[in-house]
DRENDO-1510 file (C-alpha; in Angstrom, 1 decimal, always signed):
<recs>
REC; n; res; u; v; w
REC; 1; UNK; -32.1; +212.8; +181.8 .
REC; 2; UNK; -31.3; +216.1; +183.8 .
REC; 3; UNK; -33.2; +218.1; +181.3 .
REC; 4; UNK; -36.1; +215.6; +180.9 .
REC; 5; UNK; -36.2; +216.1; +185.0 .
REC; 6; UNK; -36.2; +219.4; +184.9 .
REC; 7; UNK; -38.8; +219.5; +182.2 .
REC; 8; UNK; -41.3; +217.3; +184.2 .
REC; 9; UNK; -40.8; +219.2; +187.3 .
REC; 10; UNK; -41.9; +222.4; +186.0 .
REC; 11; UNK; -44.8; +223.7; +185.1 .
REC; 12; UNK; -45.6; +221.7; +181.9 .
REC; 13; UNK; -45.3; +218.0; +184.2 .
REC; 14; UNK; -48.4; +217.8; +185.4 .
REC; 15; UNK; -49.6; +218.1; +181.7 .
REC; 16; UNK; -47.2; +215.7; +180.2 .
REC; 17; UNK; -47.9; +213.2; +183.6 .
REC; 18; UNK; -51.9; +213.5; +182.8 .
REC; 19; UNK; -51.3; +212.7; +178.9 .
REC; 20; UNK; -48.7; +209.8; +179.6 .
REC; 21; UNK; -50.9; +208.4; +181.9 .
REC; 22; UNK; -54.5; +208.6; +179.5 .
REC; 23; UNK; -51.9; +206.3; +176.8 .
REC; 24; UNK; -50.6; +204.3; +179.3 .
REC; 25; UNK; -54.0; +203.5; +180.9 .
REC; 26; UNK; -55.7; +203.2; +177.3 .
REC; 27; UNK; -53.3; +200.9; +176.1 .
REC; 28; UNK; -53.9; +198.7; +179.4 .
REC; 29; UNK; -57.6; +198.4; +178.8 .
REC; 30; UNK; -57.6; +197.8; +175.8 .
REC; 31; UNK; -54.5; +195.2; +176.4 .
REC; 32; UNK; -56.9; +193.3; +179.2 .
REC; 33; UNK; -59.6; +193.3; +176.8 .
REC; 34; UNK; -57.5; +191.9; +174.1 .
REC; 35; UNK; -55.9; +189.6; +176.0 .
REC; 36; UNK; -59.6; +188.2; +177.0 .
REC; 37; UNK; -60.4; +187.6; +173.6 .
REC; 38; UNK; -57.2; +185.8; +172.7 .
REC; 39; UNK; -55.3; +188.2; +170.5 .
REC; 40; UNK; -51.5; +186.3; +171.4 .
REC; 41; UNK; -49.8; +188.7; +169.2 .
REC; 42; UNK; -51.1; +192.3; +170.1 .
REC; 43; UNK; -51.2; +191.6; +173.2 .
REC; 44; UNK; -47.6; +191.6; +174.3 .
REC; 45; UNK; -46.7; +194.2; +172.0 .
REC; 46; UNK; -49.3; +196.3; +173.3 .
REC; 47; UNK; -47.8; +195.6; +176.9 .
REC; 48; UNK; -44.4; +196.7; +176.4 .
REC; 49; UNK; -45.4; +200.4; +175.1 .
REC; 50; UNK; -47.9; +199.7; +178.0 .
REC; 51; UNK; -45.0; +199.6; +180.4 .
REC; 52; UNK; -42.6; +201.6; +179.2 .
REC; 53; UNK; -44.5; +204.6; +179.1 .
REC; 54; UNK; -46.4; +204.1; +182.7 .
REC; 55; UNK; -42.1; +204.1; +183.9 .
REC; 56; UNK; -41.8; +207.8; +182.7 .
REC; 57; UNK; -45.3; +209.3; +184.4 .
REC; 58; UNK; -45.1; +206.9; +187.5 .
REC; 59; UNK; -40.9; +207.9; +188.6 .
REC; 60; UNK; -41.7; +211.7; +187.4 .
REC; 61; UNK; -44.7; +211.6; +189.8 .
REC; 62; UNK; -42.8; +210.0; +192.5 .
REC; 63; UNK; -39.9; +212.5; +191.9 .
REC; 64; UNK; -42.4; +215.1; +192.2 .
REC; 65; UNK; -44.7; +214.0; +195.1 .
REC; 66; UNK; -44.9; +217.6; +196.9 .
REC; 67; UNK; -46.6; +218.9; +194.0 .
REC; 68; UNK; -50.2; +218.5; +194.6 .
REC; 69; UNK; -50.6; +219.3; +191.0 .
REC; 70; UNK; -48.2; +216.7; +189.7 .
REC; 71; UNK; -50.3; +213.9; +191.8 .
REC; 72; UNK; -53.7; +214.9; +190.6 .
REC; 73; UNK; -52.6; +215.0; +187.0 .
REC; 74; UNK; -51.2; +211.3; +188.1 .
REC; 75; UNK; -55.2; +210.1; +189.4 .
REC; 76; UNK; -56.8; +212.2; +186.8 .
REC; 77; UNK; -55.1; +210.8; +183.9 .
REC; 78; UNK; -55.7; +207.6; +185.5 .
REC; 79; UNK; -59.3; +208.0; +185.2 .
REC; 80; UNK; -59.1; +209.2; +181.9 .
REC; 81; UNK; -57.3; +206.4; +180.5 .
REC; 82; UNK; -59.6; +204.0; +180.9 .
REC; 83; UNK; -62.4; +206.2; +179.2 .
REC; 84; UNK; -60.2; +206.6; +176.5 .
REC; 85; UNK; -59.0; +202.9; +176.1 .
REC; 86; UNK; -63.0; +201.7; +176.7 .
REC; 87; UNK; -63.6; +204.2; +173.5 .
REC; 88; UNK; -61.0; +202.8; +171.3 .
REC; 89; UNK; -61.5; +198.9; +172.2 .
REC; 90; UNK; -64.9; +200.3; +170.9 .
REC; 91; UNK; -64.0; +202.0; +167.7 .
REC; 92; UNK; -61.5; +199.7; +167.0 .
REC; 93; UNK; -64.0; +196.5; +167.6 .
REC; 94; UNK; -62.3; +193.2; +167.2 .
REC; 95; UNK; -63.1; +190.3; +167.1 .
REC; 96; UNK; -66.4; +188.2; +166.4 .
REC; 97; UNK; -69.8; +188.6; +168.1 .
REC; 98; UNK; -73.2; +186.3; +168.2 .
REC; 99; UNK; -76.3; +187.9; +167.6 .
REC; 100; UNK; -79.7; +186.4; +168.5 .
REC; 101; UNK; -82.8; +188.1; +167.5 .
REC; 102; UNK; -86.5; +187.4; +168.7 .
REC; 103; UNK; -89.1; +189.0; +166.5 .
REC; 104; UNK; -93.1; +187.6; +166.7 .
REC; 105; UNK; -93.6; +188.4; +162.8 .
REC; 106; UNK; -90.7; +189.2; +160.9 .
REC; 107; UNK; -87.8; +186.6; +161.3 .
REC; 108; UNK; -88.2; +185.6; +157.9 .
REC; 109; UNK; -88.0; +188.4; +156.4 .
REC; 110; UNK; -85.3; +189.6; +158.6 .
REC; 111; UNK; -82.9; +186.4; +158.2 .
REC; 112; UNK; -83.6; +186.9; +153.8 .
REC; 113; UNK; -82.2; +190.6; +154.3 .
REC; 114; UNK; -79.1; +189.5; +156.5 .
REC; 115; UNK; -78.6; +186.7; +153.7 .
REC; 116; UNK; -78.3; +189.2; +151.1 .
REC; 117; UNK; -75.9; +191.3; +152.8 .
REC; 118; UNK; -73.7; +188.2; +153.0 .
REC; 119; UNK; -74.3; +187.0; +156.7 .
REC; 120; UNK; -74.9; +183.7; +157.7 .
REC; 121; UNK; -78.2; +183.2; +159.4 .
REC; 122; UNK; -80.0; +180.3; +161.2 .
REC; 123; UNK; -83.6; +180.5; +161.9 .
REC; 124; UNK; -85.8; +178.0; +163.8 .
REC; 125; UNK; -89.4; +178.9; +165.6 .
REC; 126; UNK; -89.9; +179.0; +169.3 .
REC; 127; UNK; -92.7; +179.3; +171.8 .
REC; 128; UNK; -92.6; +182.6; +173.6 .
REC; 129; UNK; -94.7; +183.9; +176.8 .
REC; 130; UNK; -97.3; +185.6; +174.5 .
REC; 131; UNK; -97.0; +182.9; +171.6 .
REC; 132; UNK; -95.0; +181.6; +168.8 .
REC; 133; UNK; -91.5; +183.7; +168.1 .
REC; 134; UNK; -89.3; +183.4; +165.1 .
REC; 135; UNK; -85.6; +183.3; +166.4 .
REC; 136; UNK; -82.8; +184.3; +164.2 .
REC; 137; UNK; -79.2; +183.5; +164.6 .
REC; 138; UNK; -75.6; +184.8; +163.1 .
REC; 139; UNK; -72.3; +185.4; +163.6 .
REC; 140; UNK; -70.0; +188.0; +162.1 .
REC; 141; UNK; -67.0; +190.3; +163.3 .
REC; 142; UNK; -68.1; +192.9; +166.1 .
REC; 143; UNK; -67.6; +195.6; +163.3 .
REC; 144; UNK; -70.3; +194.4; +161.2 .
REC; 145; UNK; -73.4; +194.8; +164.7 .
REC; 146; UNK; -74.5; +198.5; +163.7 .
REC; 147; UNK; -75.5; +197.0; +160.0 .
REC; 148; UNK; -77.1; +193.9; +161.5 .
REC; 149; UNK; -79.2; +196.6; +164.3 .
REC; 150; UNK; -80.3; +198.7; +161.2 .
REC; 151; UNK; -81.8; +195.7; +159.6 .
REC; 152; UNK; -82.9; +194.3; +162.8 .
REC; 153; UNK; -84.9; +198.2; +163.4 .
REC; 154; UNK; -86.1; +197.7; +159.3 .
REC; 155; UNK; -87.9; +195.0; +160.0 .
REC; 156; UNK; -89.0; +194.8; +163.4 .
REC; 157; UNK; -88.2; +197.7; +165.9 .
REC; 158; UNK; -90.1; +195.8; +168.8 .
REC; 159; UNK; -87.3; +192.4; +168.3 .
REC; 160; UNK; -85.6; +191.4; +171.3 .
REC; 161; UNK; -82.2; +191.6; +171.1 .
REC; 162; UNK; -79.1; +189.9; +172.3 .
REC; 163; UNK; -75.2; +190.4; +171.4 .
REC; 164; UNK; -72.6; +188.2; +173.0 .
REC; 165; UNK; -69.0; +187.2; +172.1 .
REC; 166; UNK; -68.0; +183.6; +171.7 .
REC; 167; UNK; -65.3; +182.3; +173.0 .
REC; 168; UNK; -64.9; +179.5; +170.6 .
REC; 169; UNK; -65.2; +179.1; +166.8 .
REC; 170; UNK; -65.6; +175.5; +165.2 .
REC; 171; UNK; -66.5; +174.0; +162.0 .
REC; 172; UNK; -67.6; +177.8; +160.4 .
REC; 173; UNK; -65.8; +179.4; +157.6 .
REC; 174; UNK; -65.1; +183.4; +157.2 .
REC; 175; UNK; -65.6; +183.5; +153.7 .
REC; 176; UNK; -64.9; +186.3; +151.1 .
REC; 177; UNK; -67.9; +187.0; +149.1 .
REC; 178; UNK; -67.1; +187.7; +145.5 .
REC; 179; UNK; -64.9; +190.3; +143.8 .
REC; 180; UNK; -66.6; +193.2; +141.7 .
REC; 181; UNK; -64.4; +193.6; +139.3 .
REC; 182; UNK; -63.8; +197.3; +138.6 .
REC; 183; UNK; -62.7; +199.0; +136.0 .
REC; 184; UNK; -59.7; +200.9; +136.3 .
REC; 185; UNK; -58.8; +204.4; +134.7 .
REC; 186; UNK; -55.1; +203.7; +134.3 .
REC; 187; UNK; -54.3; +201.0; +131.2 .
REC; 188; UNK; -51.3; +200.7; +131.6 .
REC; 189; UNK; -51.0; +199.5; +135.2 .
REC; 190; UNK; -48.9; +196.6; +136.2 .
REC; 191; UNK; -51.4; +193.6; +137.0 .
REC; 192; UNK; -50.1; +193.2; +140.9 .
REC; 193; UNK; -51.1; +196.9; +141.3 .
REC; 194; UNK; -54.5; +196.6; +139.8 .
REC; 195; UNK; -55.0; +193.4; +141.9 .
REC; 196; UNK; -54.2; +195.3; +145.0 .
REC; 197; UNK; -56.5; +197.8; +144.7 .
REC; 198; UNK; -59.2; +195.9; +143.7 .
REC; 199; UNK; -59.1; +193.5; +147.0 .
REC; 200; UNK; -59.0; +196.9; +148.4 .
REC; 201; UNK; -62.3; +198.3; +146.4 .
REC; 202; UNK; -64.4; +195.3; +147.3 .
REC; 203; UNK; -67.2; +194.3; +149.6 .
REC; 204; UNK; -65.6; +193.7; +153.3 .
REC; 205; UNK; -65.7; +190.1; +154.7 .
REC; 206; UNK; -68.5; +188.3; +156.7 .
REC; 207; UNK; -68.4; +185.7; +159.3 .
REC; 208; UNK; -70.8; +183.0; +157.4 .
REC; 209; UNK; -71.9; +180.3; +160.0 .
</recs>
């Protein structure tokens, strides 16, 4: 631990404090947002790297609290951490999301073309300020909005558009939509291998109302 001390306090801590603190941080936003959406398991585990990585940047800052370098790297990764960890609950997108979409001539059209791509869809007319509306309805894991927004701007650019993400799921199935089969190059491939990889070639799931 001497050495470890001795690193921290020179000239490389403030470096190592700012980076420990951008994971620790990260990993607490993205813990919190987690935790929101009910994810028991990841979010303890999550926690402890949480922890036991914030005890290494916050005792070497308090070790080293002369250093005005050492405490801005403390606030500064800080600050950064919860950039980071708003960018990876981002990319990493879990969960399930509700979209609703308002268009005044192409909901039809618009709930066929989510059909196809295997999404569950409700549709229903409703009476708008400037006249009738079509509204259509779906939904499907948070991963899945950017294709739903490219057939929403397809269709109708001018929809209004609304994502939110339930708190409760009842009575719908996430289904699998059905294997391509694909032909494999190697013949002689044991069948638990081949059926691997071709759960791993097919289409991705959708949440089907």
């Amino acid at each position: 631990m001497v050495g470890l001390d001795a690193l921290f306090a020179g000239p490389w801590g403030p470096i190592l404090i700012f980076a420990l603190r951008i994971c620790d941080v990260s990993l607490s936003v993205v813990r919190t947002l987690l935790a929101v959406r009910n994810a028991r398991m990841l979010v303890p585990l999550i926690g402890f790297f949480e922890v036991l990585i914030w005890i290494f940047a916050a005792g070497s800052a308090i070790r080293n609290l002369e250093s005005g370098w050492h405490v801005l790297a403390y606030a500064g990764g800080f600050a950064s951490g919860n950039f980071v960890g708003l960018w990876m609950e981002e990319k990493l997108a879990f969960g399930l999301a509700s979209v609703r979409i308002i268009s005044k001539h192409a909901g039809v059209e618009l709930a066929e073309a989510l059909r196809a791509l295997g999404f569950g869809v409700t549709e229903f007319g409703a009476q708008g300020r400037q006249g009738n509306v079509e509204v259509v309805y779906t939904v499907l894991r948070r991963r899945h909005i950017p294709e739903v927004l490219d057939e929403v701007n397809r269709w109708d650019p001018e929809a209004f558009v609304t994502v939110e993400e339930p708190r409760l799921i009842r009575r719908g199935v996430i289904f699998d939509p059905p294997r391509t089969r694909v032909a494999l190059p190697f013949g002689g491939m044991p069948s638990r291998v081949a059926r691997s990889l071709a759960r791993q070639l097919g289409p991705r799931n959708h949440a089907r109302r």
